[in-house]
Backbone as a printed PyTorch tensor [residue, N CA C, xyz], in Angstrom:
tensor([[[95.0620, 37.6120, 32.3560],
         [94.8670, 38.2970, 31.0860],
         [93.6030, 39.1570, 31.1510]],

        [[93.9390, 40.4150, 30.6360],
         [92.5760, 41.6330, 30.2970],
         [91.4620, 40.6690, 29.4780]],

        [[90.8840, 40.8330, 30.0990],
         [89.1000, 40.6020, 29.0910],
         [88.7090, 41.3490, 28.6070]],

        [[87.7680, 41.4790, 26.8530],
         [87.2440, 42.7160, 27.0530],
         [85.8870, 42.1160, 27.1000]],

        [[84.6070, 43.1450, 27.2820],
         [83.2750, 42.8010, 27.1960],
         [82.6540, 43.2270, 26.2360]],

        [[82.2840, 43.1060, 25.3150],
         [81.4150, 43.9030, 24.1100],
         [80.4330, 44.1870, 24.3630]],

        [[80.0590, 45.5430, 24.5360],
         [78.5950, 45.8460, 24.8710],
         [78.2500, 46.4370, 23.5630]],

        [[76.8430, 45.8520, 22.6210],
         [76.4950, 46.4940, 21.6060],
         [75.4560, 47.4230, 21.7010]],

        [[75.3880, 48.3270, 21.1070],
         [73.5690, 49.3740, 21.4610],
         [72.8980, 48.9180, 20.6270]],

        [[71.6940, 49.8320, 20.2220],
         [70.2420, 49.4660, 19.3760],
         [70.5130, 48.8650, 18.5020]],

        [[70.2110, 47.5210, 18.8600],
         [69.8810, 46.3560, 17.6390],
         [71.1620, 45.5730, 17.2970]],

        [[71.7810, 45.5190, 18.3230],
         [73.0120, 44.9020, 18.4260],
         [74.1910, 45.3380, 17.3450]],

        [[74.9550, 44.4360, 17.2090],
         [75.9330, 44.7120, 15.8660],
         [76.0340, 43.2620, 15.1290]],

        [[76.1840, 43.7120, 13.9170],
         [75.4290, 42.6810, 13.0670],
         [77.0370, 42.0980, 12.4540]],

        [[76.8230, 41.1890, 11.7010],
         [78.2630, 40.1690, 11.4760],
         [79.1960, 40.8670, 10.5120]],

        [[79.0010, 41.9740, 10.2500],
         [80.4800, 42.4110,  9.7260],
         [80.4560, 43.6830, 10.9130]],

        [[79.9560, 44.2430, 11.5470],
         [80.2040, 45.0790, 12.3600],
         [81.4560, 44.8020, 13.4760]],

        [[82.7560, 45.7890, 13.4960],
         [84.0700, 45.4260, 13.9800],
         [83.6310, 44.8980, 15.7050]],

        [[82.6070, 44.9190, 16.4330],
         [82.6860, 43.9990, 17.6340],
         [82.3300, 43.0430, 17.3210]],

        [[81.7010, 42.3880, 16.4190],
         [81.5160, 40.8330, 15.7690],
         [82.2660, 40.0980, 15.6680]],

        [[83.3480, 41.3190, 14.6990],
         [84.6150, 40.5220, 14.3250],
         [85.7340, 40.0980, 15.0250]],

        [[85.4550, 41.3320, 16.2660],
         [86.6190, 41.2150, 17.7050],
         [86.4150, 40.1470, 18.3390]],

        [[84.5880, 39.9900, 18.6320],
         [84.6710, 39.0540, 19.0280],
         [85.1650, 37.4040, 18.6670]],

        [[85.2080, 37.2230, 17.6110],
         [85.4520, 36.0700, 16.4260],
         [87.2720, 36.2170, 16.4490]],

        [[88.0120, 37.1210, 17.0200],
         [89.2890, 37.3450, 16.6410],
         [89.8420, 37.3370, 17.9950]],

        [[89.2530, 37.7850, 19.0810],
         [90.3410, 37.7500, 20.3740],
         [89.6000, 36.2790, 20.9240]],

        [[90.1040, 35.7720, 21.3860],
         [89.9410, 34.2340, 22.1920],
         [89.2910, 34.9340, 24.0380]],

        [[89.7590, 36.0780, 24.7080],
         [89.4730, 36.4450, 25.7070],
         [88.6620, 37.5640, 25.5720]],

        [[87.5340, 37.5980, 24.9250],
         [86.1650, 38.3210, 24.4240],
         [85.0210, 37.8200, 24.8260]],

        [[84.2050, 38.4380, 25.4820],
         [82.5810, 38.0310, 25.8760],
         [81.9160, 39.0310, 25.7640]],

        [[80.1860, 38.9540, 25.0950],
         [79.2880, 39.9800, 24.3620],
         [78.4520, 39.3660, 25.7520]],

        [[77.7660, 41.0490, 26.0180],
         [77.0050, 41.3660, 26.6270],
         [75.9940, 40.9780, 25.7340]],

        [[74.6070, 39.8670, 26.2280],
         [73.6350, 39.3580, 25.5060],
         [72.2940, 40.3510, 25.7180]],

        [[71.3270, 41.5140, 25.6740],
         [70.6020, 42.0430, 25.9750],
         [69.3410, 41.5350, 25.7190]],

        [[68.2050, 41.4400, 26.4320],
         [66.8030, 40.5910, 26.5460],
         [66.1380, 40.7820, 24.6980]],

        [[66.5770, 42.4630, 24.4630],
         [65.3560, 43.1280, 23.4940],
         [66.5290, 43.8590, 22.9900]],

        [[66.8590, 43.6580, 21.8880],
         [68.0760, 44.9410, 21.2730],
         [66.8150, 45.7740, 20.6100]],

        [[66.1870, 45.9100, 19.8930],
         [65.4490, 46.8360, 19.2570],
         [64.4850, 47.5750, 20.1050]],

        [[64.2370, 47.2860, 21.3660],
         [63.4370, 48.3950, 22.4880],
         [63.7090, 48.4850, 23.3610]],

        [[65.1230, 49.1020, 23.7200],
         [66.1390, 48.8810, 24.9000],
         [65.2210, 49.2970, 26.3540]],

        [[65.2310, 48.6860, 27.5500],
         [64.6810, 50.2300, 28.5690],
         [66.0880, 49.9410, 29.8200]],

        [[66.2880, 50.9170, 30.0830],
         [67.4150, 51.1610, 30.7090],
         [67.6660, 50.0450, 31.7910]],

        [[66.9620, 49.8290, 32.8340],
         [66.6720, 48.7610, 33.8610],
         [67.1610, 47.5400, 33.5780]],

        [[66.8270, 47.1050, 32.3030],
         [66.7200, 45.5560, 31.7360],
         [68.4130, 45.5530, 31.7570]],

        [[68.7680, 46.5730, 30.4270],
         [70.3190, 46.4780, 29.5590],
         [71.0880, 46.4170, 30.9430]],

        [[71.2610, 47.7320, 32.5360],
         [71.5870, 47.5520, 33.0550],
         [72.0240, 46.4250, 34.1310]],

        [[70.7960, 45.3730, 34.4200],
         [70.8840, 44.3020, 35.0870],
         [72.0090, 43.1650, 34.1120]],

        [[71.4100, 43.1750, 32.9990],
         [72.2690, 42.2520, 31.8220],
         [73.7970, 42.9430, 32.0580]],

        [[74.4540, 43.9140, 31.9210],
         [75.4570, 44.5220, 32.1080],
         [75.8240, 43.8090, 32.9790]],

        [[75.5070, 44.0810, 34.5300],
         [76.2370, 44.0580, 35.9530],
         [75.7120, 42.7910, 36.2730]],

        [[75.2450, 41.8420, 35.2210],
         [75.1360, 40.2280, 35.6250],
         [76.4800, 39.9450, 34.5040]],

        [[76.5720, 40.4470, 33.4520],
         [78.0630, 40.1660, 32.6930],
         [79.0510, 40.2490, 33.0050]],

        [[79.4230, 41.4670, 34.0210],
         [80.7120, 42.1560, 34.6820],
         [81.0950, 41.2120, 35.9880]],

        [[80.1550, 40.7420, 36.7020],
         [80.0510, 39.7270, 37.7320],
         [80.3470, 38.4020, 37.4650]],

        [[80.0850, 38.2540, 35.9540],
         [80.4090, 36.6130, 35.8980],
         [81.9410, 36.4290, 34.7190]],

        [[82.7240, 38.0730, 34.6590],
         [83.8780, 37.9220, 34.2520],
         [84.9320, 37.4120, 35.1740]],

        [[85.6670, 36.5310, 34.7800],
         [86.8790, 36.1440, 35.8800],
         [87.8980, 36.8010, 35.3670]],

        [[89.1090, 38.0180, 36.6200],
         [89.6220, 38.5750, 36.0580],
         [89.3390, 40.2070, 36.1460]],

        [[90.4010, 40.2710, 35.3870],
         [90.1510, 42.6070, 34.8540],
         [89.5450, 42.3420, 33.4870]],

        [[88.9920, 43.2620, 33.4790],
         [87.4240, 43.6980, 32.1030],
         [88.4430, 45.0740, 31.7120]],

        [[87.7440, 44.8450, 30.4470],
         [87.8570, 46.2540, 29.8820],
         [86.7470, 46.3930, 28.9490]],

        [[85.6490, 47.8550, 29.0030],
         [84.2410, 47.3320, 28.4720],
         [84.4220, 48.1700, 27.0980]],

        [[84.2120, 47.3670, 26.2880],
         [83.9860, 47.9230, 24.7040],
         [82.7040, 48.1030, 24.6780]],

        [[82.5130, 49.2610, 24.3910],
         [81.2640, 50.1790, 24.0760],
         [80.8180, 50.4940, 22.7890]],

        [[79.4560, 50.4150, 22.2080],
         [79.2210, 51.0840, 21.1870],
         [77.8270, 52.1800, 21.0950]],

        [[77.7400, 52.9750, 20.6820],
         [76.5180, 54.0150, 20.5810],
         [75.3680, 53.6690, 21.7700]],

        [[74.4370, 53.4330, 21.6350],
         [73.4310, 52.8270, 23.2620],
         [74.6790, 52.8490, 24.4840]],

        [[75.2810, 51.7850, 24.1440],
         [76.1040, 50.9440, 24.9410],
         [77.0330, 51.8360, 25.5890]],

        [[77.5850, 52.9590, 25.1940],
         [78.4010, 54.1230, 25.9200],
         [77.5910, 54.8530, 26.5690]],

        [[76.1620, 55.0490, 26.5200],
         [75.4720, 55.8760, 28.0590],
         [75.2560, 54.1440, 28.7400]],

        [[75.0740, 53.3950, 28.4830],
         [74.6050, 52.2250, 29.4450],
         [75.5510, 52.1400, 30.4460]],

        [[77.0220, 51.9400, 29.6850],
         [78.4890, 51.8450, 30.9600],
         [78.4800, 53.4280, 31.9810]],

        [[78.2040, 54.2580, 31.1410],
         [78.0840, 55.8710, 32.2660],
         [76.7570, 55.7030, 33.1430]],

        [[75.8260, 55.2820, 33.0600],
         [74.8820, 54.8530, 33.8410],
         [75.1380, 53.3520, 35.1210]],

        [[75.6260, 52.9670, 34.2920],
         [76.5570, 51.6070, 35.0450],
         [77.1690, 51.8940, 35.8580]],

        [[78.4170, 52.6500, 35.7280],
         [79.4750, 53.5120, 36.4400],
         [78.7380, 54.2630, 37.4080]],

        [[77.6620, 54.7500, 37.2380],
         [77.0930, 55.8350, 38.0770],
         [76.1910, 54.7230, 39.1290]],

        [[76.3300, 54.0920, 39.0970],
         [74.5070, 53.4260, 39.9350],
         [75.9380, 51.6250, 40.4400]],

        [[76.5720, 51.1770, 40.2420],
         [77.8300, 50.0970, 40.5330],
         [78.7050, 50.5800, 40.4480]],

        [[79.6810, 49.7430, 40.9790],
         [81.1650, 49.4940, 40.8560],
         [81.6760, 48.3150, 41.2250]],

        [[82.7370, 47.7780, 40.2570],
         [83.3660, 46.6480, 40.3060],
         [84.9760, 46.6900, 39.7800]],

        [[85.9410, 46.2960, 41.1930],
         [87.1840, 46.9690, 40.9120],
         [88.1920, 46.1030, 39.9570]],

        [[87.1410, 44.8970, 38.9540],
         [87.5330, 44.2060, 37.4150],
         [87.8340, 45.0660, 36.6930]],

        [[87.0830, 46.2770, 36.2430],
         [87.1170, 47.3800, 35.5030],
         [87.9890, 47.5560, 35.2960]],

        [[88.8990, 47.5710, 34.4640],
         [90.4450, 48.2150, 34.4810],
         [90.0590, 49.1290, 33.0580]],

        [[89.0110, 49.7500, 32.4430],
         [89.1130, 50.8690, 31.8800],
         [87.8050, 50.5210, 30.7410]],

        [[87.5280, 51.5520, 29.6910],
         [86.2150, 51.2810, 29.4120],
         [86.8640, 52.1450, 27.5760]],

        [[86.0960, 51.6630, 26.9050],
         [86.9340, 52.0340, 25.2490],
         [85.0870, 52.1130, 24.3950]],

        [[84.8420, 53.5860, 24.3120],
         [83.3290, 53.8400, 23.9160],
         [83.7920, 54.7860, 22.9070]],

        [[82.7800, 53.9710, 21.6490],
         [83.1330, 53.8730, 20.6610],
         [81.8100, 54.6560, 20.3150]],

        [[81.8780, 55.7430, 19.9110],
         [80.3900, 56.5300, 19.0620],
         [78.9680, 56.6750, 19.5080]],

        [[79.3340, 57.4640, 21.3030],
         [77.8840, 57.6070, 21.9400],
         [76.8340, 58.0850, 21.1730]],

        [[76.1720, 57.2800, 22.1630],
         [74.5870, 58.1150, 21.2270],
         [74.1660, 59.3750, 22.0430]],

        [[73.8570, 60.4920, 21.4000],
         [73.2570, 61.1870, 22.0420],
         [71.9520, 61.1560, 22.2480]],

        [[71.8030, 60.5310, 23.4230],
         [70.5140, 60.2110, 23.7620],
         [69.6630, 61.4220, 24.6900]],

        [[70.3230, 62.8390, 24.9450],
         [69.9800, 63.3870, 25.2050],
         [68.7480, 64.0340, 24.2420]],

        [[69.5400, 64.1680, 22.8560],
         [68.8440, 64.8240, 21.3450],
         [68.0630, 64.3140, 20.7030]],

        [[66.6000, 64.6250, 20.9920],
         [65.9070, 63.7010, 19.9440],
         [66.4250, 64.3470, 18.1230]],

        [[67.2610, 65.0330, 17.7500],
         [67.7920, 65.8400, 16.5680],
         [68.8390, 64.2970, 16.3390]],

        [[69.2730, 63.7510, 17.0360],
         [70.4920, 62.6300, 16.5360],
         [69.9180, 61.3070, 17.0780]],

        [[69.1310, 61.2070, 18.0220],
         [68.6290, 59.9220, 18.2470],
         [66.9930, 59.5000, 17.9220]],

        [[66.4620, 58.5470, 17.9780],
         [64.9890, 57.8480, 17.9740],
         [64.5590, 57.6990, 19.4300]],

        [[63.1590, 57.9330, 19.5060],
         [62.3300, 58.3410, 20.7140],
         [62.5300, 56.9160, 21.5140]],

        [[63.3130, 55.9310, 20.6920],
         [63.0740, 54.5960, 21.3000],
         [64.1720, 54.5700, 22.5230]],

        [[64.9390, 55.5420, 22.4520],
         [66.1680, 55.1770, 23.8370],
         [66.1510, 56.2630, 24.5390]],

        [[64.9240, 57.1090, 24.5470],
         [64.6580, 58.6470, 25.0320],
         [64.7670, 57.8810, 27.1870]],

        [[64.5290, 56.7150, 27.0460],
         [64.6480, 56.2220, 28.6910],
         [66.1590, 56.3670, 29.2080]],

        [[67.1510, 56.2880, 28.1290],
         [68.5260, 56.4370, 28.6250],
         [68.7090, 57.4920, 29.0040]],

        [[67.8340, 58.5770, 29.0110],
         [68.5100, 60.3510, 28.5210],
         [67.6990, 60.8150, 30.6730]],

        [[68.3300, 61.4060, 31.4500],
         [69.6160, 62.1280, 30.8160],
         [71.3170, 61.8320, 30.6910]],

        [[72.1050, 62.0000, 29.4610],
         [73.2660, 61.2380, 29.7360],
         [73.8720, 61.2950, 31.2070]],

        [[74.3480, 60.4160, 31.6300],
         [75.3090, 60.7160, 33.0690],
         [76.8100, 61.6890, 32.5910]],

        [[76.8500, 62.4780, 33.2110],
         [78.2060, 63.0190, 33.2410],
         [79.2200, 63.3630, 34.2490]],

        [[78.9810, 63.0290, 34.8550],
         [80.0830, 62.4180, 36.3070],
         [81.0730, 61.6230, 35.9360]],

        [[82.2270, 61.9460, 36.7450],
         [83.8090, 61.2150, 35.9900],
         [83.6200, 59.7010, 36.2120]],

        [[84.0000, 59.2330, 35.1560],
         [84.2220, 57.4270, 35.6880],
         [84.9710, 57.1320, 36.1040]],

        [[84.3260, 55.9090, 37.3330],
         [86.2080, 55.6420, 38.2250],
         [86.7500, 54.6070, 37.8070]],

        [[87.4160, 55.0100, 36.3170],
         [88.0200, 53.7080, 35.6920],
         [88.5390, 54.3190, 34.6410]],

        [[89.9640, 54.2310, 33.8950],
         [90.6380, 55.1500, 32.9410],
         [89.8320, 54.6780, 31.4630]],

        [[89.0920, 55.5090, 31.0810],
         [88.1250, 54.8010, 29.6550],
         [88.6920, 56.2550, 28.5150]],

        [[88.6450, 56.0260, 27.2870],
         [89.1960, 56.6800, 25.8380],
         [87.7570, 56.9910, 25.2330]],

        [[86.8180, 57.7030, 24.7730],
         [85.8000, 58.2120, 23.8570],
         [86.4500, 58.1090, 22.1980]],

        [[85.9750, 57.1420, 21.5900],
         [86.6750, 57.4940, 20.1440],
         [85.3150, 57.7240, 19.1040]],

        [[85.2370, 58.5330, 19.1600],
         [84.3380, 59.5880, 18.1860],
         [84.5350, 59.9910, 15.9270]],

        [[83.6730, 60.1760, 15.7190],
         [83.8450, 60.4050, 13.7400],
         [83.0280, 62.0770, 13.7830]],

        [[83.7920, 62.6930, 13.1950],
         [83.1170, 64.1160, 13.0380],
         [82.1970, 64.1450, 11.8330]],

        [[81.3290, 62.9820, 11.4580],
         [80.5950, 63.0940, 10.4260],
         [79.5310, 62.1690, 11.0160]],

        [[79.0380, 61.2530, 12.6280],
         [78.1410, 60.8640, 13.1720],
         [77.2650, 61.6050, 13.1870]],

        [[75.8700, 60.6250, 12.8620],
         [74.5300, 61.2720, 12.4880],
         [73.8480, 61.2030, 14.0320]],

        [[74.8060, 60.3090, 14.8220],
         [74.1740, 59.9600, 16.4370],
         [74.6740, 61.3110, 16.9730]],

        [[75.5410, 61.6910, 16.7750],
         [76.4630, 62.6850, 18.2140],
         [77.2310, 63.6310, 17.1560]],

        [[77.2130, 64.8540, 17.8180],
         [78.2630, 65.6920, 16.6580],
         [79.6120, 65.9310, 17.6520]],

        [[80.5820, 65.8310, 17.1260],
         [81.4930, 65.9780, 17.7440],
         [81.9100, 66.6110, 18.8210]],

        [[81.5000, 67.8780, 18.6150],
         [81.6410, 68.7460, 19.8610],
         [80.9750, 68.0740, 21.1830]],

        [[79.6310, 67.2580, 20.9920],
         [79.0000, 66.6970, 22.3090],
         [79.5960, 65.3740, 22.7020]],

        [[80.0310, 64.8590, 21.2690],
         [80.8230, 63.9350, 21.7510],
         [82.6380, 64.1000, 22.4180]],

        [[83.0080, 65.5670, 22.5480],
         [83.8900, 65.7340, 23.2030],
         [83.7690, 66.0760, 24.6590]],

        [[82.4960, 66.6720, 24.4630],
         [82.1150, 66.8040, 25.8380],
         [81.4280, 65.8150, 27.0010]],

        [[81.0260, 64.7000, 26.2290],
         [81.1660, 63.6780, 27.0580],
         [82.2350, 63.4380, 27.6460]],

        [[83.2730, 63.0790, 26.5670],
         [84.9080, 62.5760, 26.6880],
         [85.4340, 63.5070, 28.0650]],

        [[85.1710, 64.7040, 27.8090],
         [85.6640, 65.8190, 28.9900],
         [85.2630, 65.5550, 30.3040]],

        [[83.5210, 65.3240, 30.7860],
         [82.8620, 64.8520, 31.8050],
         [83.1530, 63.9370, 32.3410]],

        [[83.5270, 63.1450, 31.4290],
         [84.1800, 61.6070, 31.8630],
         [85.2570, 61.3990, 32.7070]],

        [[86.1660, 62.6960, 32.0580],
         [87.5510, 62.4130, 32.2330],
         [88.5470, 61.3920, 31.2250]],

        [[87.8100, 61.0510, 30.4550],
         [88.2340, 60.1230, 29.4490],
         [88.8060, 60.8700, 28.2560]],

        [[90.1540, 60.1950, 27.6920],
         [90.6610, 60.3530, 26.3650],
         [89.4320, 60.4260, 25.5360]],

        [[90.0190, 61.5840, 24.2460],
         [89.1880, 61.7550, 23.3210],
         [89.7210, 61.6790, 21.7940]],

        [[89.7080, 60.5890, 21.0440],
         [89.9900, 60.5120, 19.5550],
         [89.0150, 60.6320, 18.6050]],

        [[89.2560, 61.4930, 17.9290],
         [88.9290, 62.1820, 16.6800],
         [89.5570, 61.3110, 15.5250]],

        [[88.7270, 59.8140, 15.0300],
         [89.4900, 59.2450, 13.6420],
         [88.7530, 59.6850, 13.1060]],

        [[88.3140, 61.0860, 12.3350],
         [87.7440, 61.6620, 11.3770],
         [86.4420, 61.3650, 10.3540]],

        [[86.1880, 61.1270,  9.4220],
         [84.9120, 60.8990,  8.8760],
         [84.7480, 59.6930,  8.1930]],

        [[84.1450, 58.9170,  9.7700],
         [84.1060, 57.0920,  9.8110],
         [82.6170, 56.9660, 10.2690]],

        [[81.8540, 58.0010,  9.5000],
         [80.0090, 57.5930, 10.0750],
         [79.8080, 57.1470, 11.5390]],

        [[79.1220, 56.3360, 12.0980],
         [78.7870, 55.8200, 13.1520],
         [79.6690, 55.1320, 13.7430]],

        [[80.8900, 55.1240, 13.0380],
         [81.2470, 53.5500, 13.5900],
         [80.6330, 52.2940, 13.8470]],

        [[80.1970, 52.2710, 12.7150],
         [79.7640, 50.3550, 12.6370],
         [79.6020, 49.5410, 10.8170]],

        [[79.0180, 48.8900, 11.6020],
         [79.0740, 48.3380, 10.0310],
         [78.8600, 48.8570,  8.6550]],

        [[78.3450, 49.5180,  8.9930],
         [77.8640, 51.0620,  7.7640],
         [79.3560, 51.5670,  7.2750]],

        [[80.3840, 51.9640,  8.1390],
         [81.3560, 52.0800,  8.1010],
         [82.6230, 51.2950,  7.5740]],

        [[82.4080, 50.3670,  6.9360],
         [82.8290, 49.2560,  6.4180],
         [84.7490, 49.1510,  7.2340]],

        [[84.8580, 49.0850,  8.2620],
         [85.9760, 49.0280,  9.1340],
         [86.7030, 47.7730,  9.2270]],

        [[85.9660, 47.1440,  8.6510],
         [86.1300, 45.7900,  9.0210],
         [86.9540, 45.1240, 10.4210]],

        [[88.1190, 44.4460, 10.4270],
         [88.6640, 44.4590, 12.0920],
         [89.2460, 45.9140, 12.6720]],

        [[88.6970, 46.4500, 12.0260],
         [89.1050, 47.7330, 12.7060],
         [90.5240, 48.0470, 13.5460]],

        [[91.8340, 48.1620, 12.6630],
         [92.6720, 47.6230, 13.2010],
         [93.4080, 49.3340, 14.2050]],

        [[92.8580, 50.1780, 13.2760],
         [92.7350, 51.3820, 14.3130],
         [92.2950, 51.4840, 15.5480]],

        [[91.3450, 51.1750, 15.6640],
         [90.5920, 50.8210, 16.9120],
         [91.2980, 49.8170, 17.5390]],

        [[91.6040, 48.9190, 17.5010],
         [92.7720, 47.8430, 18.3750],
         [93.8090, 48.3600, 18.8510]],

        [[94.7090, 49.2450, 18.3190],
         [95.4530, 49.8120, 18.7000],
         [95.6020, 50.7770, 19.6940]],

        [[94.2380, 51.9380, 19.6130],
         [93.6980, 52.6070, 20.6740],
         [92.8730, 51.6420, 21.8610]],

        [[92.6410, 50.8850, 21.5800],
         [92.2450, 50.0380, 22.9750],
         [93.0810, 49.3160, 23.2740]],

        [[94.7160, 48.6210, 22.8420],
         [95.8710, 48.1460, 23.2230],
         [96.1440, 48.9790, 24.5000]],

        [[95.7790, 50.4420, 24.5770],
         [96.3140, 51.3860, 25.5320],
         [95.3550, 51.0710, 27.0040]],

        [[94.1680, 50.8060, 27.0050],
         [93.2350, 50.2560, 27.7490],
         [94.0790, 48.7020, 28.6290]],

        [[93.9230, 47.9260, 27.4230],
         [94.3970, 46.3260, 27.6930],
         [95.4880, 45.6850, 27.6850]],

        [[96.6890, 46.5130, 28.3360],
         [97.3860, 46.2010, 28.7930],
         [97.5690, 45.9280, 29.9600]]])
C-alpha cells in the first residue's frame, strides 16, 4: 500500500488544517516531525525529510505544503529514493520573493527548478498571498508536474477552512494509486 508523508512548512499545520486531518483520517499517513517549525534553515528540515523517506516501508507519496514544496524540490535535487512514487504540493511558497514571503525562509531561496524524477501535481489558489499564480505555474512547468488551479482557496490551510479537503483527496487519488 502507497504511504503518504505529510510534510508541513512554517509553523507546521495546526489541528484543523486539512494535513492534520489526513493525517487523523488515512491509517497509512506519517508527518514529517521538523526540529524548529517557526525558524526553518534548510540543512536541518532536509536531514528530517531524508531520515523520514528512509524509515518509510514501501512507495511514499510526499504531501507538501507552502515551506514544504521548495523543501521536496531541494530534496529531489540534492537525493533520491526509488519509494517516491510521486509528490502532491500544495501552495508553494515563494521563497524566492521577499513581496510574498518573510525574511525567515529567505535560506530556502533559490527555488530549485529542475524536473523531478518522480510524477508530482502543483495544486495552487489564484488569490495566495505566498505565490501568485502565474509563479506558481511556473514552478508546476519546471517541475514537469501537473498544475491545478482550485480557484480562490487563500493559502491552502487552515485559514481556508477546507476542512478534509475532499477536493484535494481526489487530486492526490491520481498520485496514490
Amino acid at each position: 500500500m502507497t504511504r503518504l508523508l505529510i510534510i508541513p512548512g512554517l509553523g507546521d499545520s495546526g489541528e484543523k488544517h486539512w494535513q492534520s486531518l489526513w493525517l487523523k483520517k488515512f491509517e497509512h499517513t506519517t508527518k514529517v516531525i521538523q526540529d524548529n517549525w517557526d525558524e526553518p534553515t534548510l540543512e536541518s528540515w532536509l536531514k528530517r525529510l531524508n531520515e523520514a523517506v528512509a524509515n518509510v516501508n514501501g512507495p511514499v507519496v510526499l504531501v507538501a505544503h507552502s515551506l514544504a514544496v521548495s523543501l521536496v524540490a531541494h530534496w529531489a535535487a540534492k537525493f533520491s529514493n526509488t519509494k517516491i512514487k510521486g509528490a502532491f504540493l500544495v501552495a508553494p511558497a515563494d521563497v524566492d520573493s521577499p513581496d510574498h514571503t518573510p525574511d525567515i525562509i529567505r535560506n530556502f531561496a533559490p527555488m530549485p527548478t529542475t524536473p523531478l524524477p518522480f510524477p508530482s501535481i502543483v495544486v495552487a489558489s489564484d488569490n495566495d498571498t505566498f505565490v501568485s499564480i502565474t509563479r506558481a505555474r511556473y514552478f508546476a512547468d519546471q517541475w514537469g508536474s501537473v498544475f491545478v488551479n482550485i480557484g480562490p482557496k487563500g493559502h491552502i490551510n487552515s485559514d481556508s477552512n477546507l476542512g478534509y479537503w475532499e477536493e484535494g483527496q481526489r487530486v492526490l487519488e491520481t498520485l496514490a494509486k
